[in-house]
C-alpha positions in Angstrom: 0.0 0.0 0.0 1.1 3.6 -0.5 0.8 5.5 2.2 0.8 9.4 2.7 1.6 10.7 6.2 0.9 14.5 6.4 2.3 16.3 9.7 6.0 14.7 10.6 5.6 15.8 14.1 5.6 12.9 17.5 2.5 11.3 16.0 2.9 11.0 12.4 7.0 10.2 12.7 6.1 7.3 15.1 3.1 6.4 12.5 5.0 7.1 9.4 8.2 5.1 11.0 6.5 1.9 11.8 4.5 1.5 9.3 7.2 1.9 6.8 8.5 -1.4 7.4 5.3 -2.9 6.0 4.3 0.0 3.3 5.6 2.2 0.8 5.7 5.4 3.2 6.4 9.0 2.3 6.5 12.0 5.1 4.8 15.2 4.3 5.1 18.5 6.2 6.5 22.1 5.7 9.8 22.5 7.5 12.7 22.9 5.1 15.2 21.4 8.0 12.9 19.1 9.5 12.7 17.3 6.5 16.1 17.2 5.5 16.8 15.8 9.0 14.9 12.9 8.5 16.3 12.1 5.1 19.8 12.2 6.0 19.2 10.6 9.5 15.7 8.7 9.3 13.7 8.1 12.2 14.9 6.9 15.5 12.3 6.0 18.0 13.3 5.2 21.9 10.8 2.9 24.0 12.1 2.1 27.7 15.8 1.0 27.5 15.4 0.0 23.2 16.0 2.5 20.4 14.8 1.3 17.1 16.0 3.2 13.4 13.7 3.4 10.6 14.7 4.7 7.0 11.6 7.1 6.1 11.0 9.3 2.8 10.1 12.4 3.7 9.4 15.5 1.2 7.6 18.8 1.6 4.3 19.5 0.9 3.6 20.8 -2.7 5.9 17.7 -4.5 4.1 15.4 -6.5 5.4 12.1 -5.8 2.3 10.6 -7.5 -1.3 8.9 -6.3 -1.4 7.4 -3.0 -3.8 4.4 -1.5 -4.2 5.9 1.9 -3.0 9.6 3.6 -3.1 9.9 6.6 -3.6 13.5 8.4 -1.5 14.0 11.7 -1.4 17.8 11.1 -3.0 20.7 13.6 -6.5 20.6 12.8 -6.4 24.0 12.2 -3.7 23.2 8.8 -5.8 20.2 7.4 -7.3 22.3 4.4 -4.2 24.0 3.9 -2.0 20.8 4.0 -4.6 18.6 1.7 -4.7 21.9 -0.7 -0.9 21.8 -1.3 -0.7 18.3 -1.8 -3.9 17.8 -3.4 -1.7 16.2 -6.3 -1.5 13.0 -4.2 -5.0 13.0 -3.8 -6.7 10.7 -6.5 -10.3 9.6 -7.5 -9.3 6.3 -5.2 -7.4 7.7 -2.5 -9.0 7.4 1.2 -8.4 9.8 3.5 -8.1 8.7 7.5 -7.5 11.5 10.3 -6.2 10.5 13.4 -5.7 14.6 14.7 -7.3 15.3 18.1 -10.9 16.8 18.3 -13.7 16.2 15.8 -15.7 17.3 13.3 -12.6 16.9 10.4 -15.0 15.0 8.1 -16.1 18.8 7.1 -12.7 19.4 6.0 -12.0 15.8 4.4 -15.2 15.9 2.2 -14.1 19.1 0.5 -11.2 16.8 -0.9 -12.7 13.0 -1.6 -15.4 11.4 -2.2 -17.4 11.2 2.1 -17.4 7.2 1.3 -13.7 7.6 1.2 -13.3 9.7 4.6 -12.0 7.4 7.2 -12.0 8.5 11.1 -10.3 7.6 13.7 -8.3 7.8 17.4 -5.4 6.7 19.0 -4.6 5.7 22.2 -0.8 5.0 21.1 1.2 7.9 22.5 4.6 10.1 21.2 6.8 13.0 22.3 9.8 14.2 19.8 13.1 14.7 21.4 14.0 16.5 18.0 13.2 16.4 14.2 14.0 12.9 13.8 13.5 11.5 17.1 10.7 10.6 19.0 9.7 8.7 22.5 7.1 6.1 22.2 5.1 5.6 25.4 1.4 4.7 25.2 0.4 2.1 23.0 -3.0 1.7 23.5 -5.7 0.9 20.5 -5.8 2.6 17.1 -9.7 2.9 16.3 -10.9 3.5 12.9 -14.5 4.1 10.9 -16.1 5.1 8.1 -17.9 8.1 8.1 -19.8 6.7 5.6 -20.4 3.0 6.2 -20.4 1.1 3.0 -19.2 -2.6 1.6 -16.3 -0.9 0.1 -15.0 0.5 2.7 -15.4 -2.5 4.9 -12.5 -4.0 2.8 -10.2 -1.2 2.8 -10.7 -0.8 6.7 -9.8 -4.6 7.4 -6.6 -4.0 5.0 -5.7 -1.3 6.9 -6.0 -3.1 10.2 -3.9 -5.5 9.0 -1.7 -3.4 8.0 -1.3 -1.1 11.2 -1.2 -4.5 13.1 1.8 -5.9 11.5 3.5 -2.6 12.0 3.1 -2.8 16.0 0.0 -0.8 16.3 -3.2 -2.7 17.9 -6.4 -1.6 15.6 -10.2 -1.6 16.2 -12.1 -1.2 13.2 -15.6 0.3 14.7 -19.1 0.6 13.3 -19.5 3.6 15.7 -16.7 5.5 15.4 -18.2 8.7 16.7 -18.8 7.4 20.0 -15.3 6.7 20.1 -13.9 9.7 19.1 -16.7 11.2 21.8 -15.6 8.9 24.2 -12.0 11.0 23.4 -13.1 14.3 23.6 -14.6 13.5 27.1 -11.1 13.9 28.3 -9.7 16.4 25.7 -12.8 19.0 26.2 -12.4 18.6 29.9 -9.1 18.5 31.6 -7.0 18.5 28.5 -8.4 22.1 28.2 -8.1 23.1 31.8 -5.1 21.9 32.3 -4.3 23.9 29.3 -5.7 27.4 30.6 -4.7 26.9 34.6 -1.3 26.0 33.3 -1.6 23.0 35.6 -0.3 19.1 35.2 -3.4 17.3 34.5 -3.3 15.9 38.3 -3.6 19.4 39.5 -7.5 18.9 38.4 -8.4 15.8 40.1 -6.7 17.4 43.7 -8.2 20.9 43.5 -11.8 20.6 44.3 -12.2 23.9 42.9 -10.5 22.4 39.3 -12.8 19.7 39.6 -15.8 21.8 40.0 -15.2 23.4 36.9 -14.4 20.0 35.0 -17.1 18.4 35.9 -19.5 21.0 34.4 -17.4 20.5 31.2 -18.1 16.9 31.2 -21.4 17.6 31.7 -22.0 19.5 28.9 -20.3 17.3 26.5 -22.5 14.7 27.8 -25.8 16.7 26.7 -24.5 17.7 23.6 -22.9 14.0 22.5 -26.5 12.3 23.8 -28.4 15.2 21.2 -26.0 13.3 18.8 -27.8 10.3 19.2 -24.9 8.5 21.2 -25.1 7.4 24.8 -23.0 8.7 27.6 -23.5 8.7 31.5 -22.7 12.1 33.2 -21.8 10.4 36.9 -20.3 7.6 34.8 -17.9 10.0 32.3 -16.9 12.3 35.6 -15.5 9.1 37.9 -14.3 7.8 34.6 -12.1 11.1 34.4 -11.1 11.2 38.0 -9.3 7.3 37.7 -8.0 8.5 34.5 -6.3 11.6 36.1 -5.0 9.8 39.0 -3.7 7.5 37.1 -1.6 10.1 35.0 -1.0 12.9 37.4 1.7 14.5 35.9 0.6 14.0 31.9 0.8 18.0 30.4 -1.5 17.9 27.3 -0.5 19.8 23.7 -2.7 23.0 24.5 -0.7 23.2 28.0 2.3 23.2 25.5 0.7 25.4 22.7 -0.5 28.0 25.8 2.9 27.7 27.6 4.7 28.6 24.3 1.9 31.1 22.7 1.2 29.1 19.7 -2.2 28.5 18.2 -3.9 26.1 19.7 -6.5 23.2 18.2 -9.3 24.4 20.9 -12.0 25.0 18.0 -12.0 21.4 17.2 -11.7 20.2 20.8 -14.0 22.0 22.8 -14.8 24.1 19.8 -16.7 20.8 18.7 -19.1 20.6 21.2 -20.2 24.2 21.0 -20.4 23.9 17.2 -22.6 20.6 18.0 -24.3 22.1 20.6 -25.8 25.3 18.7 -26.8 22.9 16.0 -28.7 21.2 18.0 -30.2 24.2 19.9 -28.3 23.4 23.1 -26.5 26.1 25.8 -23.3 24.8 26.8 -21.9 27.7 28.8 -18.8 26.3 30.5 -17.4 24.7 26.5 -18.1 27.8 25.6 -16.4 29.9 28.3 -13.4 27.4 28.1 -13.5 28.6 24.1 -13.1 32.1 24.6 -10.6 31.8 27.7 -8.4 29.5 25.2 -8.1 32.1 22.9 -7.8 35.1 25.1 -4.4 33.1 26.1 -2.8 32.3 22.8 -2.5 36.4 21.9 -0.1 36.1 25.2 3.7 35.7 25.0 6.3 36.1 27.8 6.8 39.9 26.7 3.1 40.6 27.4 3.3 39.0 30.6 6.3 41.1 31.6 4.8 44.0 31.0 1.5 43.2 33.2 4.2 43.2 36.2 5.4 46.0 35.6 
């Protein structure tokens, strides 16, 4: 299979590397050095005491190295339209395209580019942190879920051939028939204390301790809960919140990418995290006045850097 993987950051190195054993893979993204660095070093990924070396293409977006099978989008949500539109030369009538970027609602995006029966979703529970351009830390390695967003008999067989394919490269796959609920079941977390970890500036076990942390997520949850069950899918508030509370105990000191994007006054994927349930949620006539306090808070904070914050002391 040829395989696309557009966004060579943690994710899409330790996707792009593995699976490159098994597949014809080629690296997309848009920093000049970046990819040279993976060219003339390839892909080194470190689990526990074990490093492993993987020979990867990678090229920059814009190059047509042809049609591909399968690309797959680790890019910031936000750069999905303008990442497909620069390599919209590897896009054929037969390509599918799977997203496994945080958040929801990317099928808007996707459908601009194929064919809807050819969108794939999906999640990850596998996990990744880049030490540089061309080396990464593999820790989670939970279950890769994918779906169609449009269910058909055609898709069924390209989905199994992909989970064979992603299980012979190391990654455990799920193909689901409900892949929304799964990529709710996600942004349970992500819309919660992902966020408010994110805006309190906190490790994410800072928000099961605080009571007055937890206060605040819980009412997150709980909106996502109305909004996700106006979906038509089927989530327990009580069960989602003590669900949350193991998970955060569990991983006390886990800092999540819009704690990073925050910390470091980047741009941050909020819009399709919590952003998605507020989107969902007027669609479906709903209030959801914590997700979208949380929305407006998360972009009050990326317009700060360390100069403005100097000058507030002052």
């Amino acid at each position: 299979m040829k395989i696309a993987v557009i966004g060579p950051g943690s994710m899409g190195l330790l996707y792009g590397a593995k699976l490159s054993k098994c597949a014809d893979v080629t690296l997309f993204g848009n920093n000049r050095d970046h990819i040279r660095e993976i060219n003339e070093n390839g892909v080194t990924m470190k689990r526990e005491d074990s490093e492993n070396h993987y020979d990867v293409k990678a090229v920059l977006n814009g190059q047509d190295t042809g049609i591909y099978d399968l690309i797959i989008l680790f890019t910031k949500a936000y750069l999905t339209e303008t990442a497909l539109t620069e390599n919209q030369t590897i896009i054929g009538p037969d390509t599918y395209l799977l997203t496994l970027q945080n958040g929801a609602g990317h099928e808007t995006v996707l459908k601009q580019f194929v064919d809807e029966k050819r969108v794939l979703l999906g999640t990850t529970a596998q996990g990744s942190s880049r030490e540089n351009a061309h080396v990464i830390v593999n820790s989670g390695l939970g279950d890769t879920s994918i779906g169609a967003f449009v269910p058909c008999d055609e898709n069924s067989v390209f989905l199994q051939s992909i989970k064979n394919l992603f299980e012979n490269a190391g990654f455990p796959c799920v193909i689901s028939d409900n892949i929304r609920q799964m990529i709710w079941n996600k942004l349970m977390i992500n819309a919660s204390s992902s966020v408010l970890s994110g805006v309190l500036q906190v490790k994410q076990g800072y928000i099961a301790e605080n009571p007055d942390a937890f206060e605040m997520c819980k009412s997150l949850i709980s909106d996502i809960c109305t909004v996700a069950n106006a979906e038509g899918m089927c989530f327990d508030t009580d069960e989602q919140i003590n669900r949350l509370y193991t998970h955060l105990k569990n991983a006390p000191d886990g800092l999540t990418s819009i704690y990073a994007d925050l910390k470091n006054g980047r741009k941050t994927e909020v819009d399709y995290i919590s952003g998605a349930v507020v989107n969902a949620a007027i669609k479906n006539n709903i209030k959801v006045p914590s997700q979208a306090m949380i929305v407006h808070m998360v972009h009050a904070m990326e317009g700060l850097n360390d100069n403005t914050r100097k000058e507030d002391l002052l």
